[in-house]
C-alpha atoms as an extended CHARMM CRD file, in Angstrom:
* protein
*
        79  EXT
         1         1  UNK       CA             -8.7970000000        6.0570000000       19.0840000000  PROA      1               0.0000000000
         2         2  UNK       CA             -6.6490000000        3.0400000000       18.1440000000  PROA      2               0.0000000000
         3         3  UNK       CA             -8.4550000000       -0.0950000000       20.2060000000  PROA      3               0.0000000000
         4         4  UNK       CA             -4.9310000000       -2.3550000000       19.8380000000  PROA      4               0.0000000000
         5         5  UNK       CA             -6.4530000000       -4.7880000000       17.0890000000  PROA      5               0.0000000000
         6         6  UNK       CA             -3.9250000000       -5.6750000000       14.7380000000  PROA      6               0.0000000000
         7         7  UNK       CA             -5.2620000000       -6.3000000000       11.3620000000  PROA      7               0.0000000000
         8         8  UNK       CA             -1.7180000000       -7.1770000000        9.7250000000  PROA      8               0.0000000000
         9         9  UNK       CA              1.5510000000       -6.9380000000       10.0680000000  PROA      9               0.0000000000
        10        10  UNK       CA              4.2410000000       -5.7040000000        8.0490000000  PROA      10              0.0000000000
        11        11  UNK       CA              8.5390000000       -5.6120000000        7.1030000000  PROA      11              0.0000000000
        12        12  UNK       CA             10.3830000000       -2.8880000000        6.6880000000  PROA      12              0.0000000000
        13        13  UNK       CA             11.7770000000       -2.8950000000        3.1880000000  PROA      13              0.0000000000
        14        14  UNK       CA             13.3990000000        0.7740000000        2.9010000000  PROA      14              0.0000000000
        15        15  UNK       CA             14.5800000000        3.3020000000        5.1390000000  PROA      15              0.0000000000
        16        16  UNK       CA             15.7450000000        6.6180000000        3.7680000000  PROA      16              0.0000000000
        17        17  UNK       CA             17.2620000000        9.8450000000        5.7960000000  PROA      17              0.0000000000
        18        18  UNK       CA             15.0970000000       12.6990000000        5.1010000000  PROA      18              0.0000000000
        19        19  UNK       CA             15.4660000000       16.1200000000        5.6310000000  PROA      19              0.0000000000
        20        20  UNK       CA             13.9780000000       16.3250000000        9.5550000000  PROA      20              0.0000000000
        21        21  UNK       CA             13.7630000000       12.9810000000        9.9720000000  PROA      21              0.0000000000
        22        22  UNK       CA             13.1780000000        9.6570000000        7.6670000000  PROA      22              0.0000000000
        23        23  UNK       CA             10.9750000000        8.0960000000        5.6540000000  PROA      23              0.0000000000
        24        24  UNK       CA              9.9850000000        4.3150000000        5.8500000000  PROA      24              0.0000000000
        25        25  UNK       CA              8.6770000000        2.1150000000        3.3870000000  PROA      25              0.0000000000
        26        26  UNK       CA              6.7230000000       -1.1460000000        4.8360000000  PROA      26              0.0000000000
        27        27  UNK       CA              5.6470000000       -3.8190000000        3.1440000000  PROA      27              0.0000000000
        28        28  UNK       CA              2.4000000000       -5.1380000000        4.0820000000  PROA      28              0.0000000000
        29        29  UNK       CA             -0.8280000000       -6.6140000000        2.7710000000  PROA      29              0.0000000000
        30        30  UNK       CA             -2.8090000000       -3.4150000000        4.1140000000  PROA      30              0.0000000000
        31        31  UNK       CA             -0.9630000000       -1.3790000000        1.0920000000  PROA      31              0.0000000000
        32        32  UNK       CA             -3.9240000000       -1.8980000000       -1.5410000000  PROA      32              0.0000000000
        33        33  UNK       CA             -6.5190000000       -0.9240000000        1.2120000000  PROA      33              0.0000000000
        34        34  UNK       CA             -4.8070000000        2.6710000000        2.2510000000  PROA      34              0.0000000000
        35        35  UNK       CA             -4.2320000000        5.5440000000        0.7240000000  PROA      35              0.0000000000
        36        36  UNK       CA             -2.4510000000        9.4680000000        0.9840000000  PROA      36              0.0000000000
        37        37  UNK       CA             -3.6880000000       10.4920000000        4.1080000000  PROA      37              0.0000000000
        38        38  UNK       CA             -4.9130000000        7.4170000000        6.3080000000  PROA      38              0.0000000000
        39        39  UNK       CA             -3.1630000000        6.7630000000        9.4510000000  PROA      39              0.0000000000
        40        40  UNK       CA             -1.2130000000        3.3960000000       10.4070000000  PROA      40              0.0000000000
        41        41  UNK       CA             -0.2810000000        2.0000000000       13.6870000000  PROA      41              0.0000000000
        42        42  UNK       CA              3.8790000000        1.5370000000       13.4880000000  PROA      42              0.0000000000
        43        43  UNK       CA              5.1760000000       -0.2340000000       16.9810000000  PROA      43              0.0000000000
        44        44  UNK       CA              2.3910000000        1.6070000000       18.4850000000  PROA      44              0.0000000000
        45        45  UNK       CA              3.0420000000        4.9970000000       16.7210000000  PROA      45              0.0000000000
        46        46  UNK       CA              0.3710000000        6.3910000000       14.7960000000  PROA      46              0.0000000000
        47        47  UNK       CA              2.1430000000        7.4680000000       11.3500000000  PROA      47              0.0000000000
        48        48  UNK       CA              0.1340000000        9.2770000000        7.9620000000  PROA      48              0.0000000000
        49        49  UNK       CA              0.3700000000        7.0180000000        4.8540000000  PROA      49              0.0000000000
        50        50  UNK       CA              1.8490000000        9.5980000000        2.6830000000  PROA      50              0.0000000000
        51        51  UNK       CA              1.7130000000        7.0460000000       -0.4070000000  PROA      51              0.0000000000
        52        52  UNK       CA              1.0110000000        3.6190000000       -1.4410000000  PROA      52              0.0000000000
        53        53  UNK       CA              1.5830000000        1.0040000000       -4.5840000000  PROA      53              0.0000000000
        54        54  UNK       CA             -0.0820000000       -2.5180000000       -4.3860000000  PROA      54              0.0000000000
        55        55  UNK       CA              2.7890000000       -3.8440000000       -2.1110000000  PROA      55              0.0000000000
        56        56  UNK       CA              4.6270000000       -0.6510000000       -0.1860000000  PROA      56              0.0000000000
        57        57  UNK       CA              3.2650000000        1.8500000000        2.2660000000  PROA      57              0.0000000000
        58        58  UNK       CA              5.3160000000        4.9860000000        2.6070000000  PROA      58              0.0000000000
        59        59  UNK       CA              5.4270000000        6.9610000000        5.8990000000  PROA      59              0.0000000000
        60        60  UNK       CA              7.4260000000       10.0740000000        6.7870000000  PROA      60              0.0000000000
        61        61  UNK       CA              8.8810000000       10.0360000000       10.3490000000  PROA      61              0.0000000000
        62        62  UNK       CA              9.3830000000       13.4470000000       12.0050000000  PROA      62              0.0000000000
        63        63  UNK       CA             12.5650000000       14.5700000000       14.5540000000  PROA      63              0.0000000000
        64        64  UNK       CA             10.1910000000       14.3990000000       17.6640000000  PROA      64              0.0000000000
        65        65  UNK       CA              9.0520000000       10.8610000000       17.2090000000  PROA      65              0.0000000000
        66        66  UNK       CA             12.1570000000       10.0220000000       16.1700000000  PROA      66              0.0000000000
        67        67  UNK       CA             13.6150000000       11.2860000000       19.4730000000  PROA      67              0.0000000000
        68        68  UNK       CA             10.8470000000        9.6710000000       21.7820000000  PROA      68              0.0000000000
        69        69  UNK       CA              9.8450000000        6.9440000000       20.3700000000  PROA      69              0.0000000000
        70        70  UNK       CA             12.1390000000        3.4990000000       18.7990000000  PROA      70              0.0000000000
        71        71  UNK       CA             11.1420000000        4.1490000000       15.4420000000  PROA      71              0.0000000000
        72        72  UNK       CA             14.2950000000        5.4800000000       14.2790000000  PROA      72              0.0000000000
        73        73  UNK       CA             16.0530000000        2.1440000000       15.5780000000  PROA      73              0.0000000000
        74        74  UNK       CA             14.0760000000        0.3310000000       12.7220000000  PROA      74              0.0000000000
        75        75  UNK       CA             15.8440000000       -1.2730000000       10.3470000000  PROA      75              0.0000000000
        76        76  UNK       CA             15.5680000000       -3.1870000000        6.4330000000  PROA      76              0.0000000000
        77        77  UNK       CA             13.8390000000       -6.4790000000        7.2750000000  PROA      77              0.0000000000
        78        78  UNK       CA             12.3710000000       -5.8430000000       10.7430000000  PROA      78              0.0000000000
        79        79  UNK       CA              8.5920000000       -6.4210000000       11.3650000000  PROA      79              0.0000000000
């Protein structure tokens, strides 16, 4: 259960139409500590890393949360 404590922040550096959905990348200084598979709180959303490098997290965004949820309003450069 996510207890609302925010470890770090993070910017939205890429945002990429996928089939379904999207895919963000956010860069944050949690990248080096997560890998394939760990979940991360996005504007209260709980998203799966699907990959890492030392600065980016990548997370796929489905059609669902997309539709209920303001994830899809997020843009390059928004926290």
């Amino acid at each position: 259960m996510f207890t609302g404590l925010i470890e770090a922040t993070g910017e939205i550096v890429e945002r990429q139409a996928a089939p379904g959905g999207l895919q963000l990348w956010i860069d944050s200084a949690l990248a080096a500590e997560l890998k394939a598979g760990d979940s991360l709180a996005v504007n209260g959303v709980c998203l799966t890393v699907v990959s890492t490098d030392a600065d980016r997290i990548r997370a796929d965004v489905g059609p669902e949360t997309i539709r209920v949820t303001t994830l899809g309003e997020l843009t390059r450069g928004r926290a």
